[in-house]
Backbone as numpy.savetxt, mean C-alpha at the origin, in Angstrom:
# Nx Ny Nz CAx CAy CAz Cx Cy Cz
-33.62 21.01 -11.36 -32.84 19.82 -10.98 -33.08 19.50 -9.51
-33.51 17.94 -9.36 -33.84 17.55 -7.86 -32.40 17.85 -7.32
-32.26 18.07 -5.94 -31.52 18.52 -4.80 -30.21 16.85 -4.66
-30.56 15.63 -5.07 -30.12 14.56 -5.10 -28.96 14.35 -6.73
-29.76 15.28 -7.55 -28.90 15.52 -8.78 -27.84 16.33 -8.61
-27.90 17.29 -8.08 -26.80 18.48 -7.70 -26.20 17.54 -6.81
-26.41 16.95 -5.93 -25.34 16.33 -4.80 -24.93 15.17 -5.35
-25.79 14.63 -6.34 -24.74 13.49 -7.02 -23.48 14.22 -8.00
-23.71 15.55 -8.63 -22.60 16.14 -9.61 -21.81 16.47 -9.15
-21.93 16.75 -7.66 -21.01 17.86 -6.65 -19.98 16.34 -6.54
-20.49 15.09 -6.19 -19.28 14.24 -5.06 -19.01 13.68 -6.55
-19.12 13.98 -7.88 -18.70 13.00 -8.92 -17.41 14.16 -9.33
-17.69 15.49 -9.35 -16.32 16.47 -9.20 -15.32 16.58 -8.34
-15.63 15.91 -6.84 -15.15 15.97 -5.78 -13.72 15.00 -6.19
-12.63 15.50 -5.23 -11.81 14.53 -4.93 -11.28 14.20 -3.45
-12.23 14.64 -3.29 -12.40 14.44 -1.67 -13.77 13.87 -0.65
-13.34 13.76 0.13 -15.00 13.69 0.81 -15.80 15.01 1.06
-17.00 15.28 1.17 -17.76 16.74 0.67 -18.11 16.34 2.24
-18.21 18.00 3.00 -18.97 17.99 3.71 -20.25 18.15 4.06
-21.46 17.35 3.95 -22.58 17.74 4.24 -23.32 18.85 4.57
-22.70 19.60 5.77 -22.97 20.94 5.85 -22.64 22.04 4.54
-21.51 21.75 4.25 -21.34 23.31 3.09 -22.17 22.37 1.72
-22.71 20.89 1.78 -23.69 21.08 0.30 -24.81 21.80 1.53
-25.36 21.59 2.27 -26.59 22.08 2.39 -26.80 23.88 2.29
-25.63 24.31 2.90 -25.49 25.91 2.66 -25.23 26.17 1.18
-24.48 25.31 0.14 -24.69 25.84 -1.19 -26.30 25.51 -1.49
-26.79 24.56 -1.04 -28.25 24.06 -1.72 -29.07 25.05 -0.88
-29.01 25.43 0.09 -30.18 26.18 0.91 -30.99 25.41 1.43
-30.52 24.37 1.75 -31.50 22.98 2.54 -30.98 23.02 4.04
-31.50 21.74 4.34 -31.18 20.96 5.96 -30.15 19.67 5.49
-29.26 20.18 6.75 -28.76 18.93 7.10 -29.43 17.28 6.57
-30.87 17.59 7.26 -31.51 16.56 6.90 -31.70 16.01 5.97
-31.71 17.54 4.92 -32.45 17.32 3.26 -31.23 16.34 2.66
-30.34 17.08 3.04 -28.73 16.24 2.43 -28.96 14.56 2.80
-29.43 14.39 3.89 -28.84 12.87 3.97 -29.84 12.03 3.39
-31.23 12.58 3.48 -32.20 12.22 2.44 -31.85 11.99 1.14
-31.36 13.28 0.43 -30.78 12.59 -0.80 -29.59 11.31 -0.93
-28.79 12.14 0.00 -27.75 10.66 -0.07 -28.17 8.92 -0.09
-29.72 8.89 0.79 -30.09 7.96 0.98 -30.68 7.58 -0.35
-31.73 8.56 -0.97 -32.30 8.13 -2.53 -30.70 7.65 -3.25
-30.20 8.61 -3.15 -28.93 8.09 -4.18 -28.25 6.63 -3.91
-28.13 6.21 -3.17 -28.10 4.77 -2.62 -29.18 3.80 -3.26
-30.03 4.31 -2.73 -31.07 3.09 -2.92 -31.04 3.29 -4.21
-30.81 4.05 -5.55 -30.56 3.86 -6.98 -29.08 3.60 -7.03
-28.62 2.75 -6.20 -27.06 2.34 -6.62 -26.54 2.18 -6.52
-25.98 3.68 -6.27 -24.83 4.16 -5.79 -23.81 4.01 -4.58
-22.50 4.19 -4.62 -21.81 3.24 -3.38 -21.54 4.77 -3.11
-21.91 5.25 -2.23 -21.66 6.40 -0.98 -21.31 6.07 0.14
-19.70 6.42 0.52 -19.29 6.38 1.80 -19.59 7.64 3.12
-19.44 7.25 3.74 -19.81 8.49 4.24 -19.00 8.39 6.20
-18.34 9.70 6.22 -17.28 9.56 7.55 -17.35 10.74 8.27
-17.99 10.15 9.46 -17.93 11.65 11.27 -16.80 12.34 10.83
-17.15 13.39 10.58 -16.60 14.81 10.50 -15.77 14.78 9.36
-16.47 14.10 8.33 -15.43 14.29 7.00 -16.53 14.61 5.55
-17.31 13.90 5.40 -18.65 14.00 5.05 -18.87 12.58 4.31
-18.77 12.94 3.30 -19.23 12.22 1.95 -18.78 11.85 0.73
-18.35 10.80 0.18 -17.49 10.09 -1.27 -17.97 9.30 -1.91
-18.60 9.66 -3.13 -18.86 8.55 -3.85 -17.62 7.80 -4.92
-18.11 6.12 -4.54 -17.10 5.55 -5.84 -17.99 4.50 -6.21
-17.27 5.38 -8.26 -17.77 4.40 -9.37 -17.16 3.37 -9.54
-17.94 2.63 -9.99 -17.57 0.88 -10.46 -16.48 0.94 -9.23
-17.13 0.57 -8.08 -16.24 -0.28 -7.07 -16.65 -1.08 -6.39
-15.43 -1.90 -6.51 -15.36 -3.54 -5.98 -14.77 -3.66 -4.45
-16.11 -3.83 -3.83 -15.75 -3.61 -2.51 -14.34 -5.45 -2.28
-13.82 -5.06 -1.10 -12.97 -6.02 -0.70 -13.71 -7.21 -0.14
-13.48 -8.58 -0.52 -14.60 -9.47 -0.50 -13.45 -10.75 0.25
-13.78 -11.45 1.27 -12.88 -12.65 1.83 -13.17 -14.00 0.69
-14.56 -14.16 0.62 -14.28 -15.49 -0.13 -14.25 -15.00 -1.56
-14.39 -14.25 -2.02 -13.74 -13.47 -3.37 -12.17 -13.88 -3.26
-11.50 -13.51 -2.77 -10.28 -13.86 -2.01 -9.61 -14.96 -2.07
-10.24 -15.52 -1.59 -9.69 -16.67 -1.16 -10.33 -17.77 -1.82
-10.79 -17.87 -3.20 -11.02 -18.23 -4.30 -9.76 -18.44 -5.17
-8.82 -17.39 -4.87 -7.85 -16.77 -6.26 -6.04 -17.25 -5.03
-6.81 -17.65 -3.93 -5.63 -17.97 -3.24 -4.90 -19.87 -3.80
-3.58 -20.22 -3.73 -3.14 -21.40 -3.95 -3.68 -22.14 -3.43
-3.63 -23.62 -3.42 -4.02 -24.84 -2.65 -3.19 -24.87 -1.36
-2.00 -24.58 -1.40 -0.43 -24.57 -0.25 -1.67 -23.70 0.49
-2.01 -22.81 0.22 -2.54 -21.50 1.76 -4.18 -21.73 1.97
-4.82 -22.88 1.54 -6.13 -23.24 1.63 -6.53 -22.81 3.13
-5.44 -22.95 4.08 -6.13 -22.83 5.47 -6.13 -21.91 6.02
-5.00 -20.54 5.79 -4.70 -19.33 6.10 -5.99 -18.32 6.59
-6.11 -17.77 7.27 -6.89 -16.62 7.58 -6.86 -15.71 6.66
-7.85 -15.43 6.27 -8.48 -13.63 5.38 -9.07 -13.34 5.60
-8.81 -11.48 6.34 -8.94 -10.66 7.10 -9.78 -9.83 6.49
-10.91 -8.96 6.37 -11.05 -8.13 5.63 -11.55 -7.29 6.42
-11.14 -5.69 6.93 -12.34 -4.48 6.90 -12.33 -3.64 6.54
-13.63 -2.66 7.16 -13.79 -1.87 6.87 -12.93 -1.00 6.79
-12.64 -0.28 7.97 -11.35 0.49 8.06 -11.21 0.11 9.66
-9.62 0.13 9.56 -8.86 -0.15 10.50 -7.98 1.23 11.05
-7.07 0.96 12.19 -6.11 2.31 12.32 -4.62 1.32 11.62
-4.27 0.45 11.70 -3.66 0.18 10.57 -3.46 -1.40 10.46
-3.57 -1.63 9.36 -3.56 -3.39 9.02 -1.94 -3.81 9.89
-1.05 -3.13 9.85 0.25 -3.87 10.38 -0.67 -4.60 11.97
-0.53 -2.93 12.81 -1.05 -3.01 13.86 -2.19 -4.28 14.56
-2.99 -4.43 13.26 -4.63 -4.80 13.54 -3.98 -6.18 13.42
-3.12 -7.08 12.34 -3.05 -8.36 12.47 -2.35 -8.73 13.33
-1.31 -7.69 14.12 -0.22 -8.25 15.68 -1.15 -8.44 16.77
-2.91 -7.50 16.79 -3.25 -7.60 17.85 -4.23 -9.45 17.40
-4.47 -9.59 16.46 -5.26 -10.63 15.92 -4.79 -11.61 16.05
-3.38 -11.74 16.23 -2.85 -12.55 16.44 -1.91 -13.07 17.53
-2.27 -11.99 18.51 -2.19 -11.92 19.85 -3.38 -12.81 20.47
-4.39 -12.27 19.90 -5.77 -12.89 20.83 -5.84 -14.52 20.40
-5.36 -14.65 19.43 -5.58 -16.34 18.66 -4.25 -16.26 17.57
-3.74 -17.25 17.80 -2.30 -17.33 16.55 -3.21 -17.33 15.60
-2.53 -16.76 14.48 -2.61 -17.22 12.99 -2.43 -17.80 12.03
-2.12 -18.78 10.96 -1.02 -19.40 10.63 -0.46 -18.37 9.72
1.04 -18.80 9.22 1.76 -18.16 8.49 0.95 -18.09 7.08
1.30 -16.92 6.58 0.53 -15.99 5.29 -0.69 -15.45 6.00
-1.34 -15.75 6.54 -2.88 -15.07 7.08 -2.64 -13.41 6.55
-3.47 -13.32 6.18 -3.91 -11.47 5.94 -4.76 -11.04 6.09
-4.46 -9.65 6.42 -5.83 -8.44 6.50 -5.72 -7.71 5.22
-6.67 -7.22 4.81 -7.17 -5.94 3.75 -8.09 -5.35 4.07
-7.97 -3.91 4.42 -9.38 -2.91 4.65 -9.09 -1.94 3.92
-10.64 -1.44 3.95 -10.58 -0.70 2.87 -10.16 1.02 2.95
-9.66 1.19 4.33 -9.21 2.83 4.32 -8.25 2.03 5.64
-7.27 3.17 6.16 -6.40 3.08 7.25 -6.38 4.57 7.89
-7.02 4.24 9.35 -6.98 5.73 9.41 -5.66 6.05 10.64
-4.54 5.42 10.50 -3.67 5.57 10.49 -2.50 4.94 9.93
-2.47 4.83 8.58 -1.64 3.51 7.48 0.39 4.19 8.47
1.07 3.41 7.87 2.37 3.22 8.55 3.37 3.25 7.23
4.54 4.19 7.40 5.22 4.39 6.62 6.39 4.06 7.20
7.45 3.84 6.58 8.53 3.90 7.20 9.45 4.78 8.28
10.04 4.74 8.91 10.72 6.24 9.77 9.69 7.03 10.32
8.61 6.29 10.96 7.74 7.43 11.65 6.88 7.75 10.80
6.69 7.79 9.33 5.95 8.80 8.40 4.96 7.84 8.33
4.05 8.32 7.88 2.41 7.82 8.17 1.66 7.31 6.20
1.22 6.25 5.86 0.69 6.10 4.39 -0.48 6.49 4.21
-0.85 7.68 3.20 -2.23 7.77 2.99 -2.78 6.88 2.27
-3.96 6.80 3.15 -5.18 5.46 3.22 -6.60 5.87 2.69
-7.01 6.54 1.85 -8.24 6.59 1.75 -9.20 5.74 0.91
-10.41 5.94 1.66 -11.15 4.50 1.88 -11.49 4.11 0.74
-11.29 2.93 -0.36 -11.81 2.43 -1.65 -10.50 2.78 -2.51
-9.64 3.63 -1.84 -8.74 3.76 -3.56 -7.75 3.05 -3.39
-7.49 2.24 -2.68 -5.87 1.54 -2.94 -6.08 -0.50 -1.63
-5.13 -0.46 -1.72 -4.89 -2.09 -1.50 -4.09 -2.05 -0.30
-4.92 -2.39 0.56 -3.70 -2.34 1.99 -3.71 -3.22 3.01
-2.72 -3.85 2.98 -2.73 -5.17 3.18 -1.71 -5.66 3.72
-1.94 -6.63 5.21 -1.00 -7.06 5.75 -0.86 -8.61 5.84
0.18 -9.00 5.85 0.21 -10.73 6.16 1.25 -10.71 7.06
1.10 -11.52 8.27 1.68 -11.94 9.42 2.72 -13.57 9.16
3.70 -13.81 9.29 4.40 -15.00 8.95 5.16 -15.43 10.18
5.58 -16.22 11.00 5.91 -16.61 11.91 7.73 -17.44 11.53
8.47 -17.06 12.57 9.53 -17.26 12.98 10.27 -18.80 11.58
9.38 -20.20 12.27 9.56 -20.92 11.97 9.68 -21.32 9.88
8.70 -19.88 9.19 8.62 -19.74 8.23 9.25 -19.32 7.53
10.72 -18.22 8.29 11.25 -17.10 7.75 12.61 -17.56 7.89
13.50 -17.90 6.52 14.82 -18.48 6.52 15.97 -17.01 6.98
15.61 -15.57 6.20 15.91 -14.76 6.46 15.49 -13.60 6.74
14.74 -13.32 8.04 13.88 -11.85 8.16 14.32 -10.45 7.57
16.09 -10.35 7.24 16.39 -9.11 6.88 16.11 -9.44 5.09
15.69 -10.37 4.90 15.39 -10.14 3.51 13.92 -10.02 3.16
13.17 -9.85 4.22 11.50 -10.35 3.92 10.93 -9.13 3.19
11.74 -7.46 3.54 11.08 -6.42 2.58 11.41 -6.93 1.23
12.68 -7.11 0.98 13.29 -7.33 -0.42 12.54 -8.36 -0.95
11.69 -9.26 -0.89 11.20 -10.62 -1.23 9.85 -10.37 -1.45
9.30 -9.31 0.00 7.85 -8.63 -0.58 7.49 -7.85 -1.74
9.05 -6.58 -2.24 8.97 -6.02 -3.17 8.84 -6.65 -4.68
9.60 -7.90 -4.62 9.82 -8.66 -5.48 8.15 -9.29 -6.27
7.69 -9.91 -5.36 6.37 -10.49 -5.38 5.07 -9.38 -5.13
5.29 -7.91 -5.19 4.39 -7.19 -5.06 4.79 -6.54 -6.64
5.74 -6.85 -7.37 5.88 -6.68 -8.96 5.20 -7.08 -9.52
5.56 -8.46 -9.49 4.84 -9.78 -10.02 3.51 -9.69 -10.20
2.85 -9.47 -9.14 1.50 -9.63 -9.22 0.62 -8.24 -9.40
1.63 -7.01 -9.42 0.69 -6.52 -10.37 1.07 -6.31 -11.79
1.98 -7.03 -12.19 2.25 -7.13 -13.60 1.06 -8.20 -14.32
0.37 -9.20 -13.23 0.02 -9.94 -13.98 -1.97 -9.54 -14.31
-1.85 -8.26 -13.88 -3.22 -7.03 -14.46 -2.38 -6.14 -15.08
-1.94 -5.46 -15.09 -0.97 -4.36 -15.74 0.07 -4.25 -16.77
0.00 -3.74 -17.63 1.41 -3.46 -18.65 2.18 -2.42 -18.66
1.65 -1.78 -17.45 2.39 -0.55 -16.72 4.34 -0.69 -16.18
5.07 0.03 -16.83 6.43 0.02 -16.63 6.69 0.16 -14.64
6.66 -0.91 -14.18 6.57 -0.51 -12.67 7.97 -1.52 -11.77
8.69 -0.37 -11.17 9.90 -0.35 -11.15 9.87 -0.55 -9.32
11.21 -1.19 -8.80 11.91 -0.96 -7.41 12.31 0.28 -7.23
12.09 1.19 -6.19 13.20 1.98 -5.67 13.65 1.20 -4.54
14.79 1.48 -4.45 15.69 0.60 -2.69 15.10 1.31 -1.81
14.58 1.33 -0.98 14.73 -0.31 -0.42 13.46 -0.91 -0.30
11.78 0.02 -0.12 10.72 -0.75 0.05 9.43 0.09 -0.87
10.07 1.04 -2.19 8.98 2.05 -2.58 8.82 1.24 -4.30
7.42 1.00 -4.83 7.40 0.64 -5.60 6.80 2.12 -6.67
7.50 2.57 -7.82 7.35 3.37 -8.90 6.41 3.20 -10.01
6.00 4.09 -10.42 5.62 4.06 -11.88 4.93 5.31 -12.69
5.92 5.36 -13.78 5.41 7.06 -14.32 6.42 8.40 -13.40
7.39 7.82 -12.78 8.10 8.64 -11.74 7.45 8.87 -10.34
6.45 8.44 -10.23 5.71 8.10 -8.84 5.63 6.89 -8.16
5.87 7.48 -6.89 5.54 6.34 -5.41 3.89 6.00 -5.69
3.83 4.39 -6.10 2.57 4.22 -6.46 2.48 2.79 -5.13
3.34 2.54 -4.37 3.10 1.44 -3.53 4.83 1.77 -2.46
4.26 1.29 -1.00 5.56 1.36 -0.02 5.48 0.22 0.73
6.36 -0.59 1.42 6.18 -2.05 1.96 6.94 -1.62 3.68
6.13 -2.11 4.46 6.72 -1.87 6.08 6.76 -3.07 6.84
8.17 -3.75 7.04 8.16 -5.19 7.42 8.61 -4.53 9.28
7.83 -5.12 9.97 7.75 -5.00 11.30 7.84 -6.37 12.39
8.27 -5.96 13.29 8.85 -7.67 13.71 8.06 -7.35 15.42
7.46 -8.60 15.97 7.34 -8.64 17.54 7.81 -9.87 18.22
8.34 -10.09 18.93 9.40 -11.01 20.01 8.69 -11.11 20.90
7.36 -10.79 21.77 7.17 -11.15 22.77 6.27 -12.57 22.71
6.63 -13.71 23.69 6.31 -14.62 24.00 7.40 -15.38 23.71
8.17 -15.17 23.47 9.69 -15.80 23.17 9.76 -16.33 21.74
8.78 -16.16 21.02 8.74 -16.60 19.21 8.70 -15.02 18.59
9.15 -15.31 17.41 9.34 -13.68 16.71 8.27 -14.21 15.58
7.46 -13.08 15.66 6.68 -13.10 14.26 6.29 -11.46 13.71
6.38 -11.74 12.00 7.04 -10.81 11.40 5.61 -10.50 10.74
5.17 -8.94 10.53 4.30 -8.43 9.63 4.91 -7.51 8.55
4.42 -8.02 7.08 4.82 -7.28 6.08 3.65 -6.32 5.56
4.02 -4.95 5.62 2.55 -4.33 5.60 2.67 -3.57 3.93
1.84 -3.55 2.91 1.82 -3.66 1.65 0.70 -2.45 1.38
0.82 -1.42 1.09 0.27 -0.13 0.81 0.32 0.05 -0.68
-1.03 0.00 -1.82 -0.65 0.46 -3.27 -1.62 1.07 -3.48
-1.77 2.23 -3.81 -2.60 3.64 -4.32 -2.99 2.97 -5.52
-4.36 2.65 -5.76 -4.87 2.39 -6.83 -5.62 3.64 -8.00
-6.86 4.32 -7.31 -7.47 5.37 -7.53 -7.03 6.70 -7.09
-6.29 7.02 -6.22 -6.27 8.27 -5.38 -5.85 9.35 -6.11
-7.04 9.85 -6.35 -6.86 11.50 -7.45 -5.44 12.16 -6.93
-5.18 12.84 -8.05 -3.70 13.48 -7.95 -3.99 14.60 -6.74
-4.95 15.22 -6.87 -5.15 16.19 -6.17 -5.17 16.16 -4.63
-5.59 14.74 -4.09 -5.81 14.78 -2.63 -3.66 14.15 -2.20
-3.04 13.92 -3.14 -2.11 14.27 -2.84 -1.40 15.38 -2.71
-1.79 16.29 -3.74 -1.45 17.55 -3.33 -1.93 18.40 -1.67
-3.19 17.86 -1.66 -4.02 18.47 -0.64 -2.60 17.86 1.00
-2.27 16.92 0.59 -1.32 16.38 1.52 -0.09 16.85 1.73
0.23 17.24 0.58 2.01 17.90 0.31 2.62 16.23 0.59
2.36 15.99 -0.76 2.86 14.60 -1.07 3.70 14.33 -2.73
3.99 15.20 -3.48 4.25 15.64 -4.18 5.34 14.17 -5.68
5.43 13.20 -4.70 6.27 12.58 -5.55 5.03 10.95 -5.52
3.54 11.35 -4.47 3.55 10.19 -4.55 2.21 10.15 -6.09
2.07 8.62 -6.47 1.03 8.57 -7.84 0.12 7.64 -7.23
-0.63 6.86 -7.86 -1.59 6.04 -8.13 -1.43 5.26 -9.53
-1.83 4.02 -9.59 -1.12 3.09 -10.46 -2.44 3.53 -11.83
-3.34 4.06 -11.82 -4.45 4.58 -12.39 -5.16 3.53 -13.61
-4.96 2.27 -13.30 -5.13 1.22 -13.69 -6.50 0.26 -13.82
-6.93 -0.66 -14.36 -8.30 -1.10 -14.18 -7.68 -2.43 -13.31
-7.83 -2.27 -12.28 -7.27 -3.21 -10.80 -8.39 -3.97 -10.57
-8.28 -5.27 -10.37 -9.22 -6.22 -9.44 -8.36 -6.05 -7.78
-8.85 -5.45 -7.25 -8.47 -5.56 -5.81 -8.24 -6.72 -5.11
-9.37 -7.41 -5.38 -9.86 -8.77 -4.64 -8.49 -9.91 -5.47
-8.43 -9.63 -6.62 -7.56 -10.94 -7.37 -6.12 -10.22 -7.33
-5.61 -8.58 -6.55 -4.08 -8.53 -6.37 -3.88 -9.17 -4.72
-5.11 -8.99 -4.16 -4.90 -9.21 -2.85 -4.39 -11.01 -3.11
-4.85 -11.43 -3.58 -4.60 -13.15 -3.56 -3.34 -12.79 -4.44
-3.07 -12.40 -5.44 -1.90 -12.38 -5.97 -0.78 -12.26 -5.08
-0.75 -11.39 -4.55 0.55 -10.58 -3.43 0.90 -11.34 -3.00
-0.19 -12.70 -2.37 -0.07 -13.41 -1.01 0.45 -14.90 -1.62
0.01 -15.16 -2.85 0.57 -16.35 -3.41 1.74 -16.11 -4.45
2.18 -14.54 -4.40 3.70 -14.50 -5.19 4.61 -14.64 -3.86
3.87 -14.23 -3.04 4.89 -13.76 -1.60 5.44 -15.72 -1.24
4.46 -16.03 -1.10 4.51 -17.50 -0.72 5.45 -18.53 -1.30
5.38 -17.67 -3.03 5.88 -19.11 -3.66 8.06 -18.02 -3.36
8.00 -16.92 -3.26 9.11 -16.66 -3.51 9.78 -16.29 -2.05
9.23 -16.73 -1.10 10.13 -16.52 0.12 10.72 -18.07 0.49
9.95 -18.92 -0.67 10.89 -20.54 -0.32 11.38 -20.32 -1.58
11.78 -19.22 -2.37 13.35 -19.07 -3.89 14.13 -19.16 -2.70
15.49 -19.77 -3.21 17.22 -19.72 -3.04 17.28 -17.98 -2.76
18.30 -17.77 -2.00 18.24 -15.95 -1.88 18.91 -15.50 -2.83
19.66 -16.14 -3.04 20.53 -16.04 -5.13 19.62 -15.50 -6.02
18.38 -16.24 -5.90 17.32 -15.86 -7.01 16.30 -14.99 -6.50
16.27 -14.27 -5.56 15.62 -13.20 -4.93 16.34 -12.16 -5.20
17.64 -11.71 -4.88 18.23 -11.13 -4.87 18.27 -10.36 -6.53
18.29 -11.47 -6.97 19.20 -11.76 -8.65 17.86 -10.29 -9.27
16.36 -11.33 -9.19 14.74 -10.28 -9.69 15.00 -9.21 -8.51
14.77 -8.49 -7.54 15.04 -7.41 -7.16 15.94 -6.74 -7.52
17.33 -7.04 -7.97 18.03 -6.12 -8.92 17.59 -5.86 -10.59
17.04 -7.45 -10.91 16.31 -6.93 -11.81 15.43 -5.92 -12.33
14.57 -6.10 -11.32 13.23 -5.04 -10.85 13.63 -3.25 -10.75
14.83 -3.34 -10.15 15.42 -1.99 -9.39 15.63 -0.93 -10.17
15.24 0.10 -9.91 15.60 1.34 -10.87 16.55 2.51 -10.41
17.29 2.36 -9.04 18.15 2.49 -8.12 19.78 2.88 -8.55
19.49 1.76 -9.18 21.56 1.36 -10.14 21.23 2.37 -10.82
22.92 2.72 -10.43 23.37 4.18 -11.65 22.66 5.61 -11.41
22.09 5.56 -10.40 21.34 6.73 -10.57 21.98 7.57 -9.21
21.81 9.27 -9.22 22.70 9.81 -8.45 21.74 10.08 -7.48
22.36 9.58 -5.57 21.17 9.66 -5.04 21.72 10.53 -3.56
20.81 10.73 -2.52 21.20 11.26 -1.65 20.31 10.29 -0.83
21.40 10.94 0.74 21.05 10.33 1.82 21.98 10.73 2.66
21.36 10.01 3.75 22.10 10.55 5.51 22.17 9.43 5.93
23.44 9.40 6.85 23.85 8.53 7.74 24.88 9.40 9.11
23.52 8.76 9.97 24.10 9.55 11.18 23.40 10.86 11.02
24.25 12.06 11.26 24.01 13.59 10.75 24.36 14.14 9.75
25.04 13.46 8.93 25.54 13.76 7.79 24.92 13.52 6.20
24.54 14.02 5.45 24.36 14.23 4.23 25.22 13.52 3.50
25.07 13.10 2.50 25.80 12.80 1.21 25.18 12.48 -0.07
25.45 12.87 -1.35 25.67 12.86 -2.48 26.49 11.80 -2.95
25.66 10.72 -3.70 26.85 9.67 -4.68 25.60 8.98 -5.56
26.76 8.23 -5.96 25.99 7.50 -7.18 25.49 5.89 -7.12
24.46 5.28 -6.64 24.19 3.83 -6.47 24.78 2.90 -7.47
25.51 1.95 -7.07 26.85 1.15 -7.99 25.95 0.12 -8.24
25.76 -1.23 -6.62 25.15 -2.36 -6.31 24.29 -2.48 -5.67
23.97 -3.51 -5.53 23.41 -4.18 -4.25 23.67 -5.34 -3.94
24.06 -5.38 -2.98 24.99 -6.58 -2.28 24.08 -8.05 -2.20
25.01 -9.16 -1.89 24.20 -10.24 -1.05 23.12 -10.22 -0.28
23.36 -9.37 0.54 22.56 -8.82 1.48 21.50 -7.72 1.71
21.44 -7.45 0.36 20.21 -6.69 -0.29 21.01 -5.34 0.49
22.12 -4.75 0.91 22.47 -3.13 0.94 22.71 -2.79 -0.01
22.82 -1.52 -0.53 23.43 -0.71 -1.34 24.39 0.07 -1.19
25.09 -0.41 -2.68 26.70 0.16 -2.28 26.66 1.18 -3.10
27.22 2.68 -2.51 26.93 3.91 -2.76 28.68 4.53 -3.46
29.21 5.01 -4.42 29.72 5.57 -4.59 29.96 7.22 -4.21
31.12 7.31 -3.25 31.15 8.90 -2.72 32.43 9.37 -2.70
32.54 10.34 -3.56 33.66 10.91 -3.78 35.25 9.88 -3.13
34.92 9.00 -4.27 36.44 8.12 -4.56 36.13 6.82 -3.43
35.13 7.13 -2.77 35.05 5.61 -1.49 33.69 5.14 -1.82
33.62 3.52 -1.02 32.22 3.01 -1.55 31.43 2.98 0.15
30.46 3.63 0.14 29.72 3.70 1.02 28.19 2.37 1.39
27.88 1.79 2.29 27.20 0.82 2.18 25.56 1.18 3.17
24.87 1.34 2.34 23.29 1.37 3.40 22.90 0.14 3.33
22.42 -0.45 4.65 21.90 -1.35 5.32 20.39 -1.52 4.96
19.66 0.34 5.29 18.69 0.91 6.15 18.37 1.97 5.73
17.00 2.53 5.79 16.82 3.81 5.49 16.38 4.52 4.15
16.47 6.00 4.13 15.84 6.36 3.10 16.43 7.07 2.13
15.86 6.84 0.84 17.14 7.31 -0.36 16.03 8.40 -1.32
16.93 9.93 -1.90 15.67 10.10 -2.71 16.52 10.58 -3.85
16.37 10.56 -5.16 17.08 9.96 -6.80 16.66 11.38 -7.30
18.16 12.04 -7.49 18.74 13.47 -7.67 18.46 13.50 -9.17
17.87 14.89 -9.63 17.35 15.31 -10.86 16.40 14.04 -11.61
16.54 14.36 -12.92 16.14 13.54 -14.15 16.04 11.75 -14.28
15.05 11.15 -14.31 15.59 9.70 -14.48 14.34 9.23 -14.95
């Protein structure tokens, strides 16, 4: 077996990126010999990524992220909007505040790249981003666009249902306040971020969904609750989806936002924990308010989160 066959079987077992060096010490080659093959393997095809000090990943049947692919599948209303696309970024929130620092944008404009090598989670915690398996994606909206900014996660979650329901027949559920489920896994998280300087506020909603990402490189993470939607995904046609559900449902009545996010929610009734302040507590999720909080049942009183993070005790 040519030296290009073994290194194509090795990164098709892989769920990770391979390092170059340990194939060449299993093969008994050079450095060199390795990238030689990598290169034949290319030129017959193959989409090989390849990353300084990480090594090497191949992915099948993939559809790289494409702008006028894109923006093909976008409405007539957002014909003029900016679409962003790269390679990899340190994170799409980040990358469209500075993009739109150097030159405004108009409202909806988005980025999508294809890895984040620093994606953004809520509370400090960081989203794994690796490069080709998931959808990550930011759109920037400006002041004048936004009737209510404390509702813009709740409105993203809403319209990040939608549109992947309309590839999927996958049971895919709300958790409160920005984690989208399915199969009992975190298969998507939403990070709405706001900047004020220049005296206008403009708001980025940053949209993270694990498409491919082997179970295993979550483990490799100690990530334990999160999934991958493991689905046959057009990337290119959720990215326009997201951006034209987002569009048509941040001008809904908040009545009818509100109304499909409780719809959506898998939250109600279920026994959950959380902290406020330093304190711990145990109760049971009742509502969710006008105002998109949740009203918490705790031993005989109703407790109300604004904010923050909830995680859904035993069985459900």
């Amino acid at each position: 077996m040519k030296n290009k066959d073994y290194i194509l079987q090795a990164l098709k077992e892989a769920d990770d990126y391979l390092s170059g060096e340990d194939m060449a010490g299993k093969l008994n080659i050079s450095r060199a010999a390795v990238w030689q093959a990598i290169k034949a393997l290319r030129q017959d095809g193959y989409r090989i990524d390849a990353v300084t000090n990480r090594g090497y990943r191949l992915f099948e049947n993939h559809e790289a992220l494409d702008a006028a692919i894109i923006k093909k599948h976008l409405k007539s209303e957002l014909k003029d909007v900016a679409v962003l696309v790269k390679n990899r970024v340190d994170s799409t929130n980040d990358a469209i505040f500075r993009e739109d620092a150097h030159a405004p944008l108009p409202s909806f404009s988005f980025m999508a790249a294809e890895e984040q090598t620093a994606g953004k989670g809520r509370v400090g915690k960081s989203f794994l981003s690796p490069y080709g398996m998931g959808l990550y994606l930011s759109t920037i909206i400006h002041e004048g666009d936004v009737s209510d900014p404390a509702l813009l996660t709740i409105t993203a979650a809403v319209a990040l249902k939608e549109a992947l329901m309309a590839q999927t027949d996958e049971d895919i559920k709300i958790k409160w306040v920005n984690d989208l489920y399915c199969n009992h896994k975190k298969i998507a998280g939403i990070l709405t971020e706001a900047n004020f300087s220049g005296g206008k506020a403009r708001y980025v909603i940053g949209l993270g969904i694990n498409i491919t990402t082997p179970e295993g490189l979550f483990e490799k993470q100690s990530l334990p609750t999160a999934g991958s939607l493991g689905a046959a995904i057009s990337r290119n046609q959720l990215a326009a989806d997201i951006v034209n559900a987002l569009h048509t449902w941040i001008q809904r009545p908040i009545d009818e936002i509100l109304n499909a996010y409780r719809k959506y929610n898998l939250t109600i009734g279920k026994t959950i924990r959380f902290a406020k302040g330093d304190i711990e507590y145990t109760g049971v999720a009742e509502a969710i308010d006008d105002d998109g909080a949740l009203l918490v049942a705790v031993e005989g009183r109703t407790l109300r989160l604004s904010a923050g993070a909830i995680s859904i005790e035993s069985d459900w």
